[in-house]
C-alpha positions in Angstrom: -66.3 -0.9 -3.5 -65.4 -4.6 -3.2 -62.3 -4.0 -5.3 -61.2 -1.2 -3.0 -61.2 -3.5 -0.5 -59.0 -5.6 -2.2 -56.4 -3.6 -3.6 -55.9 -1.4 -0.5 -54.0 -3.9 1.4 -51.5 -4.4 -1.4 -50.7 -0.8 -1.9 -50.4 -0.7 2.0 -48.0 -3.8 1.9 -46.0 -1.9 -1.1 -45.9 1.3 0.9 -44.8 -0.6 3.8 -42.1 -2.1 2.2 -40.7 1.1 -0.3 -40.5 2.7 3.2 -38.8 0.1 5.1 -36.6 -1.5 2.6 -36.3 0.8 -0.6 -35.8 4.2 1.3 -33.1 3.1 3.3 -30.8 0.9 0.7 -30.8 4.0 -1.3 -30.0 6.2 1.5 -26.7 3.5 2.0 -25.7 3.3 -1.7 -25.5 7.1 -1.7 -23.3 7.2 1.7 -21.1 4.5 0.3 -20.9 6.3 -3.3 -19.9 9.5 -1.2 -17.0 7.8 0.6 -15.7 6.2 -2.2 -14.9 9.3 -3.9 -13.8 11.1 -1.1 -11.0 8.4 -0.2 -7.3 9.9 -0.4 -4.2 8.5 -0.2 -3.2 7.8 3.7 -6.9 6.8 4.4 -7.4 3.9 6.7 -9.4 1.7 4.9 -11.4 -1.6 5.9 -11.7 -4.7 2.9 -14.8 -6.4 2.6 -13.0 -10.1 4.1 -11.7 -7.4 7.3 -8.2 -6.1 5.9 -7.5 -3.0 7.5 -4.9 -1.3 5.9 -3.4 2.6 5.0 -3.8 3.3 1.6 -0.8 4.2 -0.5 -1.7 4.5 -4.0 -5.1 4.7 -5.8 -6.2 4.8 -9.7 -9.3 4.3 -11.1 -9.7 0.2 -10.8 -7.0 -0.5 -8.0 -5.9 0.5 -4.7 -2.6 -0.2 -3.1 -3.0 -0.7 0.7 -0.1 -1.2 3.1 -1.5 -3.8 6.1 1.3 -3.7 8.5 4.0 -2.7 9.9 6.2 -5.0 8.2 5.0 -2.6 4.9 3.0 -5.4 3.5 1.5 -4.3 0.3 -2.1 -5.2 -1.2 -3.7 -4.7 -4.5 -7.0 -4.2 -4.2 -9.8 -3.7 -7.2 -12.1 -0.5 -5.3 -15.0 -2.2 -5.3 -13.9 -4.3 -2.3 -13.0 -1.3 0.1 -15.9 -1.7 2.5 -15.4 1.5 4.4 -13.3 4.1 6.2 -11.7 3.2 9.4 -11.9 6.2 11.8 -9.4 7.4 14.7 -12.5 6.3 17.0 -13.1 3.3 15.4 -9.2 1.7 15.2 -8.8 2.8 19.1 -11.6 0.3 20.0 
């Protein structure tokens, strides 16, 4: 009964943290994984170092994103797209 006592706070802890830590980074990876593949051409896309730019060309590896309206062109590898800009979000 001793040993009960013992272990029940660690599974507690471990249950504490799978629910507050684990859950939700997988519940993020999954949203992110979801964006990524639905990103088009003309998306308005945010960079990782805060680049906001329109995206005009896309392969597997690389996007091409067009920051201004001076047509400045970016190659970017996909993996440092952060997210989607949205109409709400580029008004604020």
């Amino acid at each position: 009964m001793a040993i009960l006592y013992q272990i029940l706070p660690l599974v507690l802890i471990f249950g504490l943290f799978f629910f507050m830590i684990i859950l939700p980074e997988k519940k993020r990876k999954k949203q992110y994984s979801q964006m990524m593949d639905a990103l088009q051409v003309n998306d308005e896309i945010m960079t990782r170092g805060g680049i906001v730019g329109k995206i005009v060309q896309m392969d597997e590896e690389h996007v091409v994103i067009e920051t201004s309206s001076d047509r400045t062109k970016i190659k970017l590898v996909r993996n440092s797209i952060a997210s989607k800009v949205y109409k709400e979000e580029a008004k604020a």
